[in-house]
N, C-alpha and C positions, 0 to 999 in steps of 0.2 A: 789402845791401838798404837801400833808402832809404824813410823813407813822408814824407808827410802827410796831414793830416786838414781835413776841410771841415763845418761845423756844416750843416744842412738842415733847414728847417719837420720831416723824419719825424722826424730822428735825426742820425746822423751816418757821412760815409763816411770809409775811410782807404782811399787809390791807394798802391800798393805799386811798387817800380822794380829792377829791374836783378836779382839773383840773391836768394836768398834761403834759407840756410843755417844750418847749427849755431853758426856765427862771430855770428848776428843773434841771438842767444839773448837776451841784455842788453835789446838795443831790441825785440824784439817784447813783453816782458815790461811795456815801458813802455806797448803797446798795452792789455796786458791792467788794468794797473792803472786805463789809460783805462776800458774798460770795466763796471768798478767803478764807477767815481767819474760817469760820464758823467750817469747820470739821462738815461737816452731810452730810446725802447720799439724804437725799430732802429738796427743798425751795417749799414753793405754795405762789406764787403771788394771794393777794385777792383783787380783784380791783373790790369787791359790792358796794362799796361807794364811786370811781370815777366816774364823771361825764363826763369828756373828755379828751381825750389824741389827740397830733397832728402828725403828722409825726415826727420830733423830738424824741417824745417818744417812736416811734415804732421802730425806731433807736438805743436807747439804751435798748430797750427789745432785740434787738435782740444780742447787746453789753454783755447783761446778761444771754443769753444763748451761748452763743461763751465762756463766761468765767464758764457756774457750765459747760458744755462740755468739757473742757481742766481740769474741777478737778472731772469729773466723779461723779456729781451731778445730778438729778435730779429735772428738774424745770417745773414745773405745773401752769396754770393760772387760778384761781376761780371765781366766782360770774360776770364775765362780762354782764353787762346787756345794751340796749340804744343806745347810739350813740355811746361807747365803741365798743360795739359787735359789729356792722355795719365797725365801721370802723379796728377792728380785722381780723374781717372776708373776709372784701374787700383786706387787705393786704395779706389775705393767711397765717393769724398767725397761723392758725388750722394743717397746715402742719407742721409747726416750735415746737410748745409747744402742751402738752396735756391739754385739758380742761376740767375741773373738774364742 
């Protein structure tokens, strides 16, 4: 999984790419510390350009809402399309995160 991140007058988004796995435990963690430290009142996860995420990573989405939760953040998830969305939606992330 690859990201970056783009500052925005709300908040801030992070585009997400390629797969997105137990191996990305390290770098999403660097998301979360983002998070912390960010100082904004929204994140929008853009995951148009991941391909696959596995359990694992629906694990530490939900690590990432537990944490802008406890700083009264605002987190959203965009462009999920695929086998993304199938498998979002099988999780019931729809109840957890807004989707954009």
């Amino acid at each position: 999984m690859n990201y970056r991140t783009k500052d925005t007058k709300e908040g801030k988004e992070i585009f997400f790419s390629g797969s997105f796995t137990f191996r990305d435990h390290d770098s999403f963690f660097e998301i979360v510390s983002l998070i912390k430290s960010a100082k904004v009142q929204k994140i929008i996860f853009d995951l148009s350009e991941c391909e696959f995420i596995d359990s694992a990573a629906l694990g530490m989405f939900v690590i990432a809402h537990d944490e802008a939760s406890s700083q009264s953040v605002s987190l959203s998830i965009r462009g999920v399309q695929g086998k993304v969305k199938d498998v979002m939606y099988a999780a019931r992330f729809d109840s957890l995160y807004v989707f954009e």
